[in-house]
GUKOL-744083 format. One record per atom (N, C-alpha, C): x, y, z negated. Coordinates in pm, whole numbers, plus 50000, padded with zeros to 5 digits. Each point is the difference from the previous one (the first is absolute). Example, Ala and Ser with C-alpha at 12.3 -4.5 7.8 and 13.67 -1.06 7.14 Angstrom:
<sites>
513194943149220/499115011950000/500905012050000/499655010550072/500825011949994/499235010949927/
</sites>
This chain:
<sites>
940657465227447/501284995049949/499824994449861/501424987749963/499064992449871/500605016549870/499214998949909/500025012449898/501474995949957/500904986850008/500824993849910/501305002450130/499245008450090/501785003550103/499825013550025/501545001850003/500665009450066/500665000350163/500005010650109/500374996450071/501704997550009/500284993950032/501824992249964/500915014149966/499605009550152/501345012149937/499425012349924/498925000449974/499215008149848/500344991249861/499744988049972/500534995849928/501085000249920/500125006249834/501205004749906/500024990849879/498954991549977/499874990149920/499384988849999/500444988650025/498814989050034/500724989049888/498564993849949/500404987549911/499184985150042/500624992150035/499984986150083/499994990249859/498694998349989/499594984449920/500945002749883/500385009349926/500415006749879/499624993749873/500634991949947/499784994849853/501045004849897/499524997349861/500565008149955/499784990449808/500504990349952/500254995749894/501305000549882/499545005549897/501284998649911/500964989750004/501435002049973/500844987950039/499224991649894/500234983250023/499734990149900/498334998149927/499255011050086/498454998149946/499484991250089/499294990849910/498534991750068/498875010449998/499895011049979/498925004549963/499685008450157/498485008650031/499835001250087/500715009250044/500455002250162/500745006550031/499755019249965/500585009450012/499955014849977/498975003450128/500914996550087/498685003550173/501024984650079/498344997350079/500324989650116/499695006550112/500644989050084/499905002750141/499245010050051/500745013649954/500205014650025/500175005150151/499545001550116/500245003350108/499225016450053/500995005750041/498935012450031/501285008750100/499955009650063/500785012250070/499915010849955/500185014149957/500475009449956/500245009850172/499155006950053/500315008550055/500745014350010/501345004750063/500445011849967/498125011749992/501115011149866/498565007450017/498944992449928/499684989749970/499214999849918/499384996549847/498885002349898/500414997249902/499054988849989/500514989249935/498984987250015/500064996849834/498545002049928/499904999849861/500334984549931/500614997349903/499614986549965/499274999349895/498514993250013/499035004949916/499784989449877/500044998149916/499664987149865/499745002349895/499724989749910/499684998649885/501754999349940/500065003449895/500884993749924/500684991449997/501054994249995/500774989250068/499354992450084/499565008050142/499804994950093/501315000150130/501305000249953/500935001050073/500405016250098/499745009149948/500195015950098/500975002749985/500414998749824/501555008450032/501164986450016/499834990349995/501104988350026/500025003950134/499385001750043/500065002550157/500935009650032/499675012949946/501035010150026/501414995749924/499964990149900/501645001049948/500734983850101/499064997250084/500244989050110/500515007250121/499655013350030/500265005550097/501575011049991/499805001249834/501585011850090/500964988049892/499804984549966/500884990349958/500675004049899/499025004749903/499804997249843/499674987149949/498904994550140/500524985549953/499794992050121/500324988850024/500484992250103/498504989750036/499114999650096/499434991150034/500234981550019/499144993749898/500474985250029/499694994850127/499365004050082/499874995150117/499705013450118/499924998850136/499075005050086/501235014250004/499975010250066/500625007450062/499785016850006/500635006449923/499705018350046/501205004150025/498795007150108/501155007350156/499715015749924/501105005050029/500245019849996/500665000050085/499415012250121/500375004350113/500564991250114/498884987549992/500374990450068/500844988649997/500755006449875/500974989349956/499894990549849/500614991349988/499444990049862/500735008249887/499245003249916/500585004749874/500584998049935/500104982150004/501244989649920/501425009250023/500265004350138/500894999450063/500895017049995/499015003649955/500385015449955/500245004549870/500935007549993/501065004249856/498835005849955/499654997649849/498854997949899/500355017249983/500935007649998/499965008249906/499835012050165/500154997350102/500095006050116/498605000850032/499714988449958/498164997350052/499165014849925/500584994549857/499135010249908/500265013149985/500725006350041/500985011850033/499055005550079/499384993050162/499205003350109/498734999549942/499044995249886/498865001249902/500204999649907/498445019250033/499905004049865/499264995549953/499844998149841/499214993549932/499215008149858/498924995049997/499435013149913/498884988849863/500274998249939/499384994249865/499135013749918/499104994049916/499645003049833/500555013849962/499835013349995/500725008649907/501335001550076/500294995750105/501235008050116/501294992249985/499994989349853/500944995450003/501395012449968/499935009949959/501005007449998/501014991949862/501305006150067/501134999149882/500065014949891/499464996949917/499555007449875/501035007750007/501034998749984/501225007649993/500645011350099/499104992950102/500235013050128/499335010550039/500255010750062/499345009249965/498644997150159/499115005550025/499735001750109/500794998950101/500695012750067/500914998750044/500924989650024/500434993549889/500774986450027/499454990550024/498474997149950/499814988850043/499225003350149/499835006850061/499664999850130/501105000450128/500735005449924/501374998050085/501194987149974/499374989049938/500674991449999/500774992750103/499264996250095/500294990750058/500985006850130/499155015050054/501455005950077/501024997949899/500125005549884/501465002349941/500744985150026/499084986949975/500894989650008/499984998850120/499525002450099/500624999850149/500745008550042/500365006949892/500845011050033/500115012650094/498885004249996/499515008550120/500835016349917/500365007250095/500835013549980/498995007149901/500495006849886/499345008949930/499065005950085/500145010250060/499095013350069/498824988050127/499984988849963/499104991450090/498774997249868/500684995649915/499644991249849/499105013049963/500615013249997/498835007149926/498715008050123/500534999150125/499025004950095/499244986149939/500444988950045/498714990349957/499264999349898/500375005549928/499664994649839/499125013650003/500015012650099/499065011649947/498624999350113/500624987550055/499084997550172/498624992249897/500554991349940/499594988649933/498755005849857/500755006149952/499155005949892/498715011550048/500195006950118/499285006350071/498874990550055/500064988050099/499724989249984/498924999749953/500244995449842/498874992549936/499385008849881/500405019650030/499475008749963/500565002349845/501424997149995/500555001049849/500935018550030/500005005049926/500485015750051/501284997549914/501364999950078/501054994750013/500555009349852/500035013349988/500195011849855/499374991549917/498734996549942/499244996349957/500664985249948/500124989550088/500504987749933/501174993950041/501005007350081/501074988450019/500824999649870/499915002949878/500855001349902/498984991649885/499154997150011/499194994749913/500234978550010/499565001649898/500334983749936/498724992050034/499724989150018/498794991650018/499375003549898/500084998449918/499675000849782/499075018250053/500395005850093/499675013849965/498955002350108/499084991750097/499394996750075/498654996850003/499534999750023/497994996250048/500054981950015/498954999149992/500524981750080/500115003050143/498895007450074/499555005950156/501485009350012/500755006349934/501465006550039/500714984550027/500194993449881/501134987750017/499694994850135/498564993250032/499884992150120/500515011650157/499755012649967/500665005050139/501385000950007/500455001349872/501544994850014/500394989950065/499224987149959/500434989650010/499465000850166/499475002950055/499814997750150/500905008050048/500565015349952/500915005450081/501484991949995/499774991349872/501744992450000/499744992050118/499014994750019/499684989650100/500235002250118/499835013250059/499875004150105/501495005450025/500905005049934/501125010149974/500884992250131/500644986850003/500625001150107/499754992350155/498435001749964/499004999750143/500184985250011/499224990849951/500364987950026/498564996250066/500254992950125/498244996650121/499204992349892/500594993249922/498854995649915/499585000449860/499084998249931/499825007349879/498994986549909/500104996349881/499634994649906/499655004449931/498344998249937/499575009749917/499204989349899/500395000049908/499004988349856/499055006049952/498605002349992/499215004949953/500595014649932/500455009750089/500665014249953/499235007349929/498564995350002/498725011549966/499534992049909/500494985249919/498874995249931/499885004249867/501465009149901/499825004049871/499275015149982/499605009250116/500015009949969/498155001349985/499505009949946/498875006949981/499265001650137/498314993349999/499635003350156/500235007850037/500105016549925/500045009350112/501525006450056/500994993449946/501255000750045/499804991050079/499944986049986/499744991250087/499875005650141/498525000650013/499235009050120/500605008350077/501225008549957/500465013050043/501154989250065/500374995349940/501234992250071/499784988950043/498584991750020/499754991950148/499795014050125/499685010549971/499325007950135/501725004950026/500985005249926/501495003750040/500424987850081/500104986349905/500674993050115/499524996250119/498524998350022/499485000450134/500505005750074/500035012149974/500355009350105/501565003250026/500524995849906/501364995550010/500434993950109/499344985449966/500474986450081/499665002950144/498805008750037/499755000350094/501005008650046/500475008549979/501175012050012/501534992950025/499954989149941/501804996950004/499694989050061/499104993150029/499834985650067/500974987749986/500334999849867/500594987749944/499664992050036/500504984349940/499144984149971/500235002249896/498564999749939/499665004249859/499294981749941/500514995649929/498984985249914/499895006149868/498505003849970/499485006749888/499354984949928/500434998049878/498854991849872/499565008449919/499054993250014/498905006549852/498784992350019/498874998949913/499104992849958/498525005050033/500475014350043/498965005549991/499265004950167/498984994950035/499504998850116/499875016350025/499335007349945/499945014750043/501285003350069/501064999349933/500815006550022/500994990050132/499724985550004/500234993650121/499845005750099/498185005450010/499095004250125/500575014049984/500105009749934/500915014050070/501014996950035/501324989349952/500925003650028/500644993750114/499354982550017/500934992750119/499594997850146/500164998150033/500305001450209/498804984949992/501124988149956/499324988249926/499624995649866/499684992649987/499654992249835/500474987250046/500994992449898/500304988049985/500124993349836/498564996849996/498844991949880/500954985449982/500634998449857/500464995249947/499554988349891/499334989649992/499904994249873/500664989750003/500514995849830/500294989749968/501345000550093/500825004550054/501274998050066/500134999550119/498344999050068/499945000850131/499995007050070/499575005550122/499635007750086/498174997150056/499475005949951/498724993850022/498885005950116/500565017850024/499265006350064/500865013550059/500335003650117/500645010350050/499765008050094/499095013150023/499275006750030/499985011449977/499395010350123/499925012749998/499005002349846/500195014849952/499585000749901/497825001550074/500415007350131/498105000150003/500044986149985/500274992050066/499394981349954/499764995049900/500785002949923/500624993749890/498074999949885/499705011749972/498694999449944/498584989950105/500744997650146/499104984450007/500574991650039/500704997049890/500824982950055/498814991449851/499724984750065/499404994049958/501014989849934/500685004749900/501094992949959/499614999449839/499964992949929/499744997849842/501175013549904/501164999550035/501225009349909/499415015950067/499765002850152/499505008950065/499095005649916/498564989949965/499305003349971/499605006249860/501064991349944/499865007449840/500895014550008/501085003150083/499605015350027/499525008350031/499464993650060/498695006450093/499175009449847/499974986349967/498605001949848/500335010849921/502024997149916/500005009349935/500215016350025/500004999550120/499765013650127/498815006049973/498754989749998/499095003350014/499395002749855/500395000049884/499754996649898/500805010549923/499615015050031/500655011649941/498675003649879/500325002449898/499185004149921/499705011750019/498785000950013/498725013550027/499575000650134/500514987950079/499865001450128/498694993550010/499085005250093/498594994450026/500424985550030/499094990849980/499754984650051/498854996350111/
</sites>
């Protein structure tokens, strides 16, 4: 099967010849002719350099911002066409440091989004103690605590339990692991593995960093310059004969102290 499909009724995200330019720029586009499927259940990494187009992608998908050309479908249907704030309601989304509202406590900010959907108290806090259990936060311990009063590795499990809080099939994640210390890092690529495999989301993970591509995604979809250049299981992915491939390949291979 081509690596760039889904079968039609597994399919939860697909993007059709997807471009993506600032209004009124001549300059080169953010990402071109973007095409790929999104299988329920799975997490498909988007792997790049630095403004190589990963997270335009994700703020293209829950219509943060609007594609100049070409077409994304959610749940089969065109996204144009679906209430922006309904879309994003159904994905969670997980950035940098958890993204928390400083002002809220734990507790509040993980229970956000039931409260604005208005879900019955005695639902809001079973979830909210389901949630913190979850991602191993001991509910005595921090639902009363402030972001400011936190770990960076505490903030980011917050920020995935807000994500998760009112069960939405799909999940957005921006490089969640890229500010913290390797060995927090580490502890929380091996949690969400085993996570994702556990809740079987559609997970689209960015980050830059190939290690953590190859533990974490189902696929790899290799990004330069705005394109789509390479999209592949992660065993492949270390032999694709591709030039952008290959210079990850290298800096993979190119761990200091590692034999040559």
């Amino acid at each position: 099967m081509d690596p760039k499909l889904a079968t039609a009724s597994d399919t939860v995200i697909e993007l059709r010849d997807v471009t993506y330019r600032v209004n009124g720029s001549s300059a080169r586009p953010l990402v071109s002719g973007i095409s790929f499927a999104v299988a329920r259940g799975e997490t498909l990494v988007l792997l790049g350099r630095s403004g190589s187009g990963k997270t335009t992608l994700l703020r293209l998908i829950n219509r943060m911002l609007v594609p100049s050309s070409g077409e994304i479908l959610v749940n089969g249907g065109p996204a144009s066409q679906l209430d922006p704030i309904r879309l994003r309601r159904g994905i969670g989304y997980v950035i940098q440091e958890g993204g928390l509202f400083p002002h809220f406590t734990v507790a509040q900010n993980i229970s956000l989004l039931p409260t604005l959907e208005n879900w019955p108290e005695p639902d809001r806090s079973r979830r909210l103690r389901e949630m913190m259990q979850l991602v191993g936060l001991d509910f005595t311990s921090f639902e009363k605590r402030f972001p400011r009063e936190l770990s960076g590795g505490q903030r980011q499990r917050v920020g995935v339990a807000r994500a998760l809080a009112a069960d939405p099939p799909i999940l957005l994640m921006d490089e969640p692991f890229g500010a913290l210390d390797p060995v927090t890092r580490a502890e929380l690529q091996k949690e969400f593995h085993a996570l994702a495999a556990r809740l079987r989301k559609t997970i689209l993970f960015v980050t830059h960093d190939l290690r953590e591509a190859l533990l974490l995604g189902t696929r790899i979809a290799l990004l330069h310059e705005g394109r789509l250049v390479a999209l592949t299981t992660p065993a492949e992915f270390l032999r694709l004969d591709q030039p952008e491939a290959r210079a990850f390949a290298a800096s993979f291979d190119l761990t200091p102290g590692a034999p040559q």
